[in-house]
C-alpha positions as CSV (number, residue, x, y, z in Angstrom):
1,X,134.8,54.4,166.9
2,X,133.2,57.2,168.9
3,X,129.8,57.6,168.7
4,X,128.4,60.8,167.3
5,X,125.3,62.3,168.9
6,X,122.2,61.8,167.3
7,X,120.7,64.1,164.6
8,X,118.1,66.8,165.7
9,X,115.1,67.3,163.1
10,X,112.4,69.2,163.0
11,X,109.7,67.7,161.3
12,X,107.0,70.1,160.3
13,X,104.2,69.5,159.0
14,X,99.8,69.8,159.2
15,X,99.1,66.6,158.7
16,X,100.0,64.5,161.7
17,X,99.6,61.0,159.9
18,X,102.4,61.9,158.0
19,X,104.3,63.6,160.6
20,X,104.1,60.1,162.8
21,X,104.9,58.4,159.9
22,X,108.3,60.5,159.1
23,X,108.7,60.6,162.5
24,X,108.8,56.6,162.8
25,X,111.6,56.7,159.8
26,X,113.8,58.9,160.9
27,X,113.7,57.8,164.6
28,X,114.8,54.1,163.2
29,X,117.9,56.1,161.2
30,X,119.1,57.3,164.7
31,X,117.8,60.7,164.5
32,X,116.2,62.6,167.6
33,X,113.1,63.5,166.2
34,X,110.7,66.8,167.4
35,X,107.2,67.0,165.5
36,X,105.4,70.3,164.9
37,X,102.1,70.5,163.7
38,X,102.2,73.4,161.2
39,X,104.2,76.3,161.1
40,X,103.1,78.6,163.9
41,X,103.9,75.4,166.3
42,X,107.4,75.4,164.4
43,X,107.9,78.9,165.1
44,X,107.2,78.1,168.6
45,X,109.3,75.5,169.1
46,X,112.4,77.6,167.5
47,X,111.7,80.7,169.7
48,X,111.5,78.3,172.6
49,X,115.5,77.7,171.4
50,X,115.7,73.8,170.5
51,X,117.9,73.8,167.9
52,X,117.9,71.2,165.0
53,X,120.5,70.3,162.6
54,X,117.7,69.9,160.0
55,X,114.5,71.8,158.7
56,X,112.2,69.4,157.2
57,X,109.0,71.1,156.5
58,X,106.0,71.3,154.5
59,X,104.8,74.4,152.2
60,X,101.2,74.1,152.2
61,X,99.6,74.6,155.5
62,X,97.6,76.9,157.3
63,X,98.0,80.2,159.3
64,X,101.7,80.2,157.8
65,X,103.2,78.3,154.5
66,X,105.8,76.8,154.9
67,X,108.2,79.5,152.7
68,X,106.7,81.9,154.9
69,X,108.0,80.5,157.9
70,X,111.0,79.9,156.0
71,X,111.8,83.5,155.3
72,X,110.8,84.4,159.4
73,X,113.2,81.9,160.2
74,X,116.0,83.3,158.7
75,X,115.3,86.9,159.4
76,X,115.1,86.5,163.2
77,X,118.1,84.3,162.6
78,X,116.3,81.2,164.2
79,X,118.1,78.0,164.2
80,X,121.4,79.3,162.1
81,X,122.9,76.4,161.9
82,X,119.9,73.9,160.5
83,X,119.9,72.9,156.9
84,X,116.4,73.0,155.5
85,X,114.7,70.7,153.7
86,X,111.2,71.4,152.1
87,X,108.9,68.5,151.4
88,X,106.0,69.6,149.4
89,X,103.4,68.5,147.0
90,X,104.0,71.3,145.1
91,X,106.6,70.3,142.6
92,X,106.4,73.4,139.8
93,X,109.9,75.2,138.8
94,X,109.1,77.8,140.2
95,X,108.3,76.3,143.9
96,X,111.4,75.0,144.0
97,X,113.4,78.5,143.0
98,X,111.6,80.4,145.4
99,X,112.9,77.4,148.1
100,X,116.5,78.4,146.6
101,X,116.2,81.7,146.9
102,X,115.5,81.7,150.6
103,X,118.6,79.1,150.8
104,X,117.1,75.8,151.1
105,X,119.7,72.7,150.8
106,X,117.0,70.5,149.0
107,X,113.4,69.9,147.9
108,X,111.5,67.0,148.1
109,X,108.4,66.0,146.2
110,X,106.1,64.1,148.5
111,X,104.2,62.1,145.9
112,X,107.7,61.0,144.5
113,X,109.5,60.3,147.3
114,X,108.8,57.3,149.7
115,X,109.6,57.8,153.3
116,X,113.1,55.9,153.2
117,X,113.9,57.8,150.4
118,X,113.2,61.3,152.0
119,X,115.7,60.2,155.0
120,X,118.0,59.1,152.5
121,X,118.1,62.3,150.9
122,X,118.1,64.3,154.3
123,X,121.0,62.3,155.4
124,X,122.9,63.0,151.8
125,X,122.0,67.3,152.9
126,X,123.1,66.4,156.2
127,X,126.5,65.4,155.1
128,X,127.1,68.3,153.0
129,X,125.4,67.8,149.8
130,X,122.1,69.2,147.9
131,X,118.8,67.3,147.1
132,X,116.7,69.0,144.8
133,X,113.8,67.3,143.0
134,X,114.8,67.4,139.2
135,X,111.7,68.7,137.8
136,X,110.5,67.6,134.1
């Protein structure tokens, strides 16, 4: 069986407890793992040209939320070929439109979701299919 190359995420997020501690999970799934600590060091990272399969990013944080960055990384056309992933506290209807509207592949409520279950459902966008919180 040949062995695929691992998966590149982009982990973004302000808080770096819980960027180590995604980081950890997804690392022991196999993936190839690159941390930024809020969205301007995203943006920085993208512009730099590393190129993830996956987006998986926070909306509230500082400087830049993360739909903001979200909408700067699809104007300047930044890592085309990454499905994103939001992972947010914020779990309204209406978060998780906006997300669609700028094309998201699924949205993840932290509080909801432990850490096996976010790769889970990161893996499941990975391989084609949607993930969106269902949202009482």
């Amino acid at each position: 069986m040949e062995q695929s190359l691992p998966k590149k995420i982009l982990i973004t997020d302000d808080d770096k407890y819980l960027l180590d501690m995604y980081t950890l999970k997804f690392k022991e799934k196999g993936f190839e793992v690159i941390q930024a600590l809020g969205s301007l060091d995203a943006l920085s990272k993208l512009k730099s040209g590393i190129t993830p399969d996956i987006l998986l990013m926070d909306v509230v944080m500082p400087n830049m939320d993360g739909l903001e960055l979200l909408a700067v990384v699809k104007n300047e056309n930044l890592a085309p070929q990454a499905k994103i992933v939001v992972l947010s506290n914020l779990g309204q209807p209406s978060d998780i439109e906006k997300g669609r509207s700028l094309g998201i592949h699924g949205y993840i409520i932290k509080a909801s979701a432990t850490p096996s279950e976010v790769v889970e459902k990161v893996t499941i966008v990975l391989e084609g299919g949607e993930s969106f919180a269902q949202v009482e």
